[in-house]
C-alpha positions in Angstrom: 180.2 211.6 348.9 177.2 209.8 350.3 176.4 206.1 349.8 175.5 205.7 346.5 172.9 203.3 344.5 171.8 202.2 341.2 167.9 201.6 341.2 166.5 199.5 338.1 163.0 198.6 339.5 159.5 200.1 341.1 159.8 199.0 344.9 163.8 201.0 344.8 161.7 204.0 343.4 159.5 203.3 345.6 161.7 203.5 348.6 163.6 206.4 347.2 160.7 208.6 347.0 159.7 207.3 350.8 162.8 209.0 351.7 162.9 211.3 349.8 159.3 212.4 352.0 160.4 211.3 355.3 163.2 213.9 354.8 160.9 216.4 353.3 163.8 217.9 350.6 166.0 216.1 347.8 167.8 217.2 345.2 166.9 216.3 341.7 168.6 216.2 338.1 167.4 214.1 335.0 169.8 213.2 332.4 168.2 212.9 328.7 168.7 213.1 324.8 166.5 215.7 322.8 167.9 216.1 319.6 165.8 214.2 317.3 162.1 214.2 319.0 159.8 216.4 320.0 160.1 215.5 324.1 163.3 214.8 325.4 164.2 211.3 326.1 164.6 210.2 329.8 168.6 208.3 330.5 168.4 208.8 334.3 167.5 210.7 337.6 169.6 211.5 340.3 167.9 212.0 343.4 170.0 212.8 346.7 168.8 213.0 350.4 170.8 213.7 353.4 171.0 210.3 353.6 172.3 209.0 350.3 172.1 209.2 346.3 169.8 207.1 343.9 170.4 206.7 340.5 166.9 206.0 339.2 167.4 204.1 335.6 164.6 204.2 333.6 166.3 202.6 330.8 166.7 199.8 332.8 163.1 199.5 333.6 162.8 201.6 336.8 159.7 203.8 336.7 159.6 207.8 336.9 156.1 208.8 337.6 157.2 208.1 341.4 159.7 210.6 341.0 157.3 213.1 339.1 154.6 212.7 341.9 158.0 213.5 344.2 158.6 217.0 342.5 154.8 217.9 342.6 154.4 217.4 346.4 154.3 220.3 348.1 155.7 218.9 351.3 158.8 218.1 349.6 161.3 220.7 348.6 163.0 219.8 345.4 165.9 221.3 344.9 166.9 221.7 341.6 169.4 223.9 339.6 168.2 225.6 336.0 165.6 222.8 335.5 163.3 224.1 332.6 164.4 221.6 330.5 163.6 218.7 333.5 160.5 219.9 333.8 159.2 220.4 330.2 160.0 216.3 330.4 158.1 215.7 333.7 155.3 217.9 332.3 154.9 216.4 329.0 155.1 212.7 330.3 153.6 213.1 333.6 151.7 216.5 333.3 153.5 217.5 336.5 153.3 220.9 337.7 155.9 221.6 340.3 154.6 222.6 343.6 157.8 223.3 345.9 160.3 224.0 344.0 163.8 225.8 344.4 165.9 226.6 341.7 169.7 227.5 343.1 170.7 228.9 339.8 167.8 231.4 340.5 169.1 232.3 344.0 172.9 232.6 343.2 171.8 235.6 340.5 169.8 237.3 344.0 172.9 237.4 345.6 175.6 238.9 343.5 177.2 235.3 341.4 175.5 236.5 338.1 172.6 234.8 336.1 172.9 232.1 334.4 175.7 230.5 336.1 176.1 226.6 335.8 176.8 224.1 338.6 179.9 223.5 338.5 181.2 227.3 338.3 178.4 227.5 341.4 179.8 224.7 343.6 183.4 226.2 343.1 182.7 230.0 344.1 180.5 229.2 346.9 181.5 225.6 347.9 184.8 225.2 346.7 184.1 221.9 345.1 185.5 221.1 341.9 184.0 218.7 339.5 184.9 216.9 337.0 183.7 217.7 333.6 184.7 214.7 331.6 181.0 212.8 331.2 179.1 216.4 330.1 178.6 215.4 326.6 178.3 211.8 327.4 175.5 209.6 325.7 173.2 209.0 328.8 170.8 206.4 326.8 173.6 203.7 326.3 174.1 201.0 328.8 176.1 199.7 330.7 177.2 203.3 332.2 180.8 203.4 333.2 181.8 204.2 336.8 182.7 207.7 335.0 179.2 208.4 334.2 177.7 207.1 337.4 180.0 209.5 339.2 179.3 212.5 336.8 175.6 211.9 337.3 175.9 211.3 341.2 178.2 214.6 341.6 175.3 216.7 339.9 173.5 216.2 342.9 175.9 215.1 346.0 176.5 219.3 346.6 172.6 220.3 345.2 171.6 220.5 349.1 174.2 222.4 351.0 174.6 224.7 348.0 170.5 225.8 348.8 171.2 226.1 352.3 174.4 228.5 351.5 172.5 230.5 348.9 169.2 230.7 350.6 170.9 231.9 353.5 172.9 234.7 352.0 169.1 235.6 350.1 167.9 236.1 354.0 170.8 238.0 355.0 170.6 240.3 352.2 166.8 240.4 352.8 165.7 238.9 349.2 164.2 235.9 350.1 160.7 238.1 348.8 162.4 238.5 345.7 163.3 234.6 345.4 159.8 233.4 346.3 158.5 235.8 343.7 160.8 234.9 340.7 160.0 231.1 341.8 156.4 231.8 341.4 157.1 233.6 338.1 159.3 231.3 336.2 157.3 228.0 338.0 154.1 228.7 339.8 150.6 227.8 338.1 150.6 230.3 335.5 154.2 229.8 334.1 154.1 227.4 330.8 156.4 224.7 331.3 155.7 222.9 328.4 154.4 224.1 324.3 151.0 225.1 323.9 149.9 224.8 320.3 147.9 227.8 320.3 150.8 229.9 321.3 153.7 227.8 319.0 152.8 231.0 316.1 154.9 233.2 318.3 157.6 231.7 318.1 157.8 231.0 314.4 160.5 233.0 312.8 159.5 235.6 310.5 155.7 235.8 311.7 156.0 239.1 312.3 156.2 240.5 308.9 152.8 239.0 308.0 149.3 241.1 308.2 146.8 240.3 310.7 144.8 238.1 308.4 147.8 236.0 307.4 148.9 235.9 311.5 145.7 234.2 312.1 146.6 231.6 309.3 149.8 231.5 310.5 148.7 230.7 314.3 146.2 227.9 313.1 149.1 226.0 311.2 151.9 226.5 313.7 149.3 224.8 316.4 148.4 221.8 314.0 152.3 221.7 313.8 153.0 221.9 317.5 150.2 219.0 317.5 151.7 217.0 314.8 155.1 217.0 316.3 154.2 216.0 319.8 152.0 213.0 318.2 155.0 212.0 315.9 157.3 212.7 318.6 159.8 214.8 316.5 161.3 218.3 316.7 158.3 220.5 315.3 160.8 222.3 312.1 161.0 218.7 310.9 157.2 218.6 310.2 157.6 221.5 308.5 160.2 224.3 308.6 159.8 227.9 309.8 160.5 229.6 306.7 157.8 227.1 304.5 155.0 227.7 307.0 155.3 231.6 307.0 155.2 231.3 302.9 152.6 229.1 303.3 150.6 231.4 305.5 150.9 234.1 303.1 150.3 232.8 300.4 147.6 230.4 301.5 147.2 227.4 298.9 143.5 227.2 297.8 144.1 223.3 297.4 145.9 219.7 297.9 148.0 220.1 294.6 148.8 223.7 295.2 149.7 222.7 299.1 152.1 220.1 298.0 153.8 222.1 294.9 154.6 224.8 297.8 158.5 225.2 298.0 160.3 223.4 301.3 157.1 221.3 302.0 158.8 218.0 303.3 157.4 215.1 301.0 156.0 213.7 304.0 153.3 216.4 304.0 150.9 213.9 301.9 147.5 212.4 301.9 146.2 212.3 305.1 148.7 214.9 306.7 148.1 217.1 304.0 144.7 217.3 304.3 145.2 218.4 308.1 147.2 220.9 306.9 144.9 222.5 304.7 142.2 222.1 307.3 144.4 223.9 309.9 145.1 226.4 307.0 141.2 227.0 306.2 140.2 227.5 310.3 142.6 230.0 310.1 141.1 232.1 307.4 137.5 231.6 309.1 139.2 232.6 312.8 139.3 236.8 313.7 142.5 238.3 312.2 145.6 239.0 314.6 146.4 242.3 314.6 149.5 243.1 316.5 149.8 246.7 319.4 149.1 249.6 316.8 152.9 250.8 316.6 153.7 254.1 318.3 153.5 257.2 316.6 157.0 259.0 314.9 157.5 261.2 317.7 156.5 258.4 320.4 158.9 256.0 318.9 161.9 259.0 318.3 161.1 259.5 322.2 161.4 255.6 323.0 165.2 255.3 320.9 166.3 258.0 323.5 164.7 256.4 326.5 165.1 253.1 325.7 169.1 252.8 326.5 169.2 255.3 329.0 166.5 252.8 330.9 168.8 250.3 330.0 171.8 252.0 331.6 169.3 252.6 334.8 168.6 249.3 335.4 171.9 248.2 335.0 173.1 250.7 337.7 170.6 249.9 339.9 171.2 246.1 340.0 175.0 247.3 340.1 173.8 249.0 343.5 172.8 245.9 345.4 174.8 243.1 343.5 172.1 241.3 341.4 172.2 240.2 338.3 170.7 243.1 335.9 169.0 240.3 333.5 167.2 239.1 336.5 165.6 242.7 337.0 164.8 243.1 333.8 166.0 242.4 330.0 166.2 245.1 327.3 163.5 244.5 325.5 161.1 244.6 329.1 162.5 247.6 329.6 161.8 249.1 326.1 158.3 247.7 326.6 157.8 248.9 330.1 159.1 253.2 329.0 156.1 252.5 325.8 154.3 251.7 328.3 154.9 254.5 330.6 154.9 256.9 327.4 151.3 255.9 327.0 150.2 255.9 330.7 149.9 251.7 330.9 151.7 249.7 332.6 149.4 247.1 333.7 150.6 243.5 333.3 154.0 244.6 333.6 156.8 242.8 334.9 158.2 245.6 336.2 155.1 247.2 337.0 154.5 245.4 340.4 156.5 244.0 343.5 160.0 244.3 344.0 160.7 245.3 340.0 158.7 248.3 340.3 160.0 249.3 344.3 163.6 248.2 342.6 163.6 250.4 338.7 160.0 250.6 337.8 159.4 253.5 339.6 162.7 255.2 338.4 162.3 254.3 334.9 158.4 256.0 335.3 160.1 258.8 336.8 163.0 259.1 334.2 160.1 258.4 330.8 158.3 261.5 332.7 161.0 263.9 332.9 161.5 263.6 336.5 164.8 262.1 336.5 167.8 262.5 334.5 170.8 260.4 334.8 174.8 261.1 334.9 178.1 259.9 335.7 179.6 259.2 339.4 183.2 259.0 340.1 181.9 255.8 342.8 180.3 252.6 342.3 177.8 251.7 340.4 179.3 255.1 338.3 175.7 256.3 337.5 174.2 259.9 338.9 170.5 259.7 339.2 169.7 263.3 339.2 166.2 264.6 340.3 164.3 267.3 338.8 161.7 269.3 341.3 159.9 269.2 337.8 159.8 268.2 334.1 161.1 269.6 331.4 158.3 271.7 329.7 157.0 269.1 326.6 158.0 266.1 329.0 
């Protein structure tokens, strides 16, 4: 392993991130805690070059914003593996937006190690380096670290460089380093949400989606004074208020203070002042438009759809079978449901698997095979599927 050092102030930042630029690349990882507040919690980051590996401890009174500023240079490659979670913490402290970015968990599921494979199963099967799994749960916010946890943190990114070079080469030898630089734009360019937005929290409140479109637009008004309320008490948003209690509370839509706070599951800490937002946030949601969801499809549309839908499914599987990519990466089960409603209506605008390599890839097929024009069947060879072309559709397709 490289030579190895703990920084605790602004000037090592400081000369971490100078060479981290005068190498142009680094590999990144952040250690933190986020199970009782609303943003995680930096511990630590581990930054390697090709000529060492920093330990940046901002517990210990060593700055991060350097280090932000670091992953939203675009001169800098940093290389990073599955960082969602590192970056919802950049963005919400630092409002950084990556700008050169390169996710190796990404690439490995472009050439045939599956999706969602973590680093150390990644640094085995293409590496052959082991490591050691001892600190994973460790508590990263008490100090002193123990030489086990400096070495825990220190392997996450000793390998993080050679591993990109190994990957991204096998992308350009299979000829998917397109299809890379697209899912990186996707998942992390400028129109990719890295971290909440309050006017968006509503969808994912569970059991929304029973309500009527007047209630949905109550619903979305009190889920963003939530998302709000969390962030600016810094705790999980369901401890605000839970999931369940806000949809009731959308639905039912308490005409005053006392009738807010007799509502069942409201936390008593929904008084006075807070819940007086609250019923503010509940009455802009009456005034706002309703929120009516995609009219549902009609019988025979949707008795259509349930035959279409897993034969789609099957499709795309056997295509990404065909060139060793991981199917999730193509396309998940509900896109593909989506995408054949969409094809069964004539839209498929907006689409992930409408445009670039998606549609060239399955798109096309699954257009082809919601029209009529392609039936599918069983192969006695890899990837086992018969894609079976009709000169034309069925009459009624």
């Amino acid at each position: 392993m490289p030579e190895l050092t703990t920084i605790r102030d602004a000037a090592g930042v400081e000369a971490v991130v100078a060479e981290a630029r005068a190498e142009g690349r680094a590999a990144i990882d952040l250690e933190f805690l986020w199970e009782r507040t609303y943003a995680p919690i930096a511990c630590l980051a581990q930054i390697a070059t090709p000529k060492g590996i920093h330990l940046v401890d901002p517990i210990e009174g060593a700055p991060l914003g350097p280090i932000a500023d670091l992953v939203a240079d675009p001169d800098v490659e940093a290389v990073m593996h599955a960082p969602s979670a590192d970056l919802t913490l950049l963005g919400l402290a630092f409002g950084t937006r990556p700008q050169n970015l390169l996710d190796v968990q990404i690439v490995a599921g472009f050439v045939g190690l599956g999706a969602g494979q973590g680093l150390a199963t990644l640094l085995e099967r293409v590496l052959g380096v082991t490591l050691d799994k001892g600190e994973r749960y460790t508590d990263w916010s008490r100090r002193p670290l123990s030489d086990a946890q400096l070495e825990y943190g220190a392997a996450d990114v000793a390998h993080l460089l050679r591993l990109a070079d190994e990957l991204e080469g096998r992308a350009e030898v299979l000829g998917r380093a397109e299809w890379v630089a697209e899912e990186h734009v996707r998942r992390y360019g400028p129109d990719a949400r890295l971290i909440p937005d309050p006017d968006t929290a509503w969808r994912r409140v569970k059991g929304g989606g029973r309500l009527n479109a007047r209630d949905r637009s109550v619903l979305q008004s009190l889920a963003a004074w939530r998302e709000r309320e969390a962030a600016r008490r810094d705790k999980p948003s369901a401890w605000i208020v839970p999931d369940r209690t806000l949809v009731e509370i959308a639905r039912r839509r308490p005409k005053d203070r006392r009738a807010l706070e007799g509502e069942r599951g409201l936390p008593d800490r929904i008084r006075g002042a807070d819940a007086e937002g609250m019923l503010a946030a509940l009455r802009a949601g009456e005034a706002a438009p309703p929120l009516p969801l995609p009219p549902p499809p009609s019988a025979e549309l949707q008795h259509r759809l349930d035959v279409l839908a897993p034969l789609g499914a099957v499709l795309v599987t056997g295509r990404a079978a065909a060139v060793d990519l991981a199917p999730s990466l193509l396309a998940t089960r509900d896109e593909i449901a989506g995408f054949l409603l969409g094809a069964l209506r004539g839209d498929t605008d907006g689409a992930a698997l409408g445009s670039g390599w998606r549609r060239e890839l399955a798109g096309e097929a699954l257009i082809d095979l919601a029209e009529g024009r392609l039936a599918l069947g069983v192969d006695a060879t890899r990837p086992y599927l018969a894609e079976i072309r009709r000169s034309e559709p069925p009459e009624g397709g």
